[in-house]
C-alpha positions in Angstrom: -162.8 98.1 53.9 -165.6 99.8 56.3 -166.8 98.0 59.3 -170.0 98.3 60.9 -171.1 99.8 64.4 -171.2 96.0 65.5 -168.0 94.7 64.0 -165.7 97.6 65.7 -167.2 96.8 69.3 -166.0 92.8 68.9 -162.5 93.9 68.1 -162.3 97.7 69.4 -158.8 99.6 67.7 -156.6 100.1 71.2 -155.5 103.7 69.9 -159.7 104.7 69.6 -161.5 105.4 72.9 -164.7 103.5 73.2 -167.8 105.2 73.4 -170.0 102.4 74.5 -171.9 103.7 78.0 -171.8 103.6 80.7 -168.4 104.4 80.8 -167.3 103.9 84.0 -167.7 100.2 82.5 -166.9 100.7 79.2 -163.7 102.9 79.9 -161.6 100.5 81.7 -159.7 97.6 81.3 -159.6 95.2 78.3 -162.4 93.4 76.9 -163.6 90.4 78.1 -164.3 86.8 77.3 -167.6 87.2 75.3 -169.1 83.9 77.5 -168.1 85.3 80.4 -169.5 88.8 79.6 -172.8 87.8 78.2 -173.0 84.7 81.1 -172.9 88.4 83.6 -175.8 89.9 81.4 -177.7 86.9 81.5 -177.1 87.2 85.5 -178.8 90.6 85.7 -181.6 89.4 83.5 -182.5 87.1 85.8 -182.3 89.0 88.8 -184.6 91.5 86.9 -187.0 89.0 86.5 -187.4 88.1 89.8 -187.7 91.4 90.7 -190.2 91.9 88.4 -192.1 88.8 89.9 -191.7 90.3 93.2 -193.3 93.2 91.9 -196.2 91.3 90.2 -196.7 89.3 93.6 -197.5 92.9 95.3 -199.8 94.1 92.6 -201.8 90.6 92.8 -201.6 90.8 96.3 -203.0 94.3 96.8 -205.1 93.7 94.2 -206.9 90.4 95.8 -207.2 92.8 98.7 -209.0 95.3 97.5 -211.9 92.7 96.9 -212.4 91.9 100.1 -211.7 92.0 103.8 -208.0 90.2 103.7 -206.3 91.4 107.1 -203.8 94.7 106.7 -200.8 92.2 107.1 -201.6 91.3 103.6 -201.4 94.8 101.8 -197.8 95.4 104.3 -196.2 92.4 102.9 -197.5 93.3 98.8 -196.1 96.8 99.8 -192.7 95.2 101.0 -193.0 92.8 98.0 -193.3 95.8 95.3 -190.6 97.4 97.3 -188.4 95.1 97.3 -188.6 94.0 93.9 -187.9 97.4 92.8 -184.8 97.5 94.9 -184.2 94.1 93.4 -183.9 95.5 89.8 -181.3 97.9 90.8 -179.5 95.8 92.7 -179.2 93.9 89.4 -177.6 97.0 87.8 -175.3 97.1 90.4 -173.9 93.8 90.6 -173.8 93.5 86.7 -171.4 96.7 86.6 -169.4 95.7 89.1 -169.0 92.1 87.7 -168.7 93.8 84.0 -165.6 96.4 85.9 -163.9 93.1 87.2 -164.3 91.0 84.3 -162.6 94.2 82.2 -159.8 94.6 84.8 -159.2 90.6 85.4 -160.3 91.3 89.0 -161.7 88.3 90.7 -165.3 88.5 90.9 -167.1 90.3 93.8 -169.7 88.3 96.1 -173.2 88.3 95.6 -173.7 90.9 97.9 -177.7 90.7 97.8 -178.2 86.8 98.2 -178.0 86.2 101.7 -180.3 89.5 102.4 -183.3 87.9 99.7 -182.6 84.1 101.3 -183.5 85.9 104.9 -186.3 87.7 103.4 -187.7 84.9 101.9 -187.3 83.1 105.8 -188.5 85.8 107.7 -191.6 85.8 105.6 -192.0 82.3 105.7 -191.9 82.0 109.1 -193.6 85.2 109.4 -197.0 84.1 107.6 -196.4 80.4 109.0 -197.0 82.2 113.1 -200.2 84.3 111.4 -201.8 81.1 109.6 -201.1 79.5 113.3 -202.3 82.1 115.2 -205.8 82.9 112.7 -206.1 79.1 113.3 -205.7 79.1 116.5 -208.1 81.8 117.2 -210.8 81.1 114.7 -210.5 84.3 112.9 
């Protein structure tokens, strides 16, 4: 009875080393619980996506600028936006193979190493464009 490509993944033979990449995932440990596994993908996913919304945010941003005369503390923060979007996505690589390596191993988890740094981002920004709204008020600019 031959089994497909798909088939020998779900139930790899222990004596047959798995070729699946990358293998410094892959090549450890035993394989997971599918929800938990797939649960991790979904994870990165959505830390890709919000990268990639980061990234959209600086090309809109740059873009609007571009129209007119928007003060240079706009382009600097769709620069920092694209940037860290970028950074974002491989931050989402990152976490989803060490998650995948301790899910394999039946490690505990590791913490979300890049949540608090985006939560004081997102402050600093906040409170960053909250002072220049007050001050362009505040000095009819």
């Amino acid at each position: 009875m031959s089994q497909n490509r798909d088939t020998q993944h779900e139930h790899p033979n222990p004596t047959e080393p798995d070729d699946r990449k990358p293998r410094s995932v892959y090549g450890v440990g035993a394989e997971p619980d599918v929800q938990a596994s797939l649960a991790n993908e979904r994870t990165a996913l959505s830390w890709i996506r919000t990268g990639l919304a980061l990234v959209a945010g600086g090309v809109a941003l740059a873009t609007l600028a571009s129209f007119g005369e928007l003060p240079t503390v706009i382009i600097a923060i769709a620069g920092l936006a694209s940037l860290g979007g970028g950074l974002l996505a491989v931050y989402s690589l990152i976490s989803w193979r060490r998650n995948e390596r301790a899910l394999r191993l039946q490690e505990p988890l590791p913490p979300p190493s890049a949540l608090p740094w985006l939560v004081g981002a997102v402050v600093a920004v906040s409170i960053f464009l909250a002072a220049f709204a007050a001050f362009q008020a505040l000095t009819g600019v």
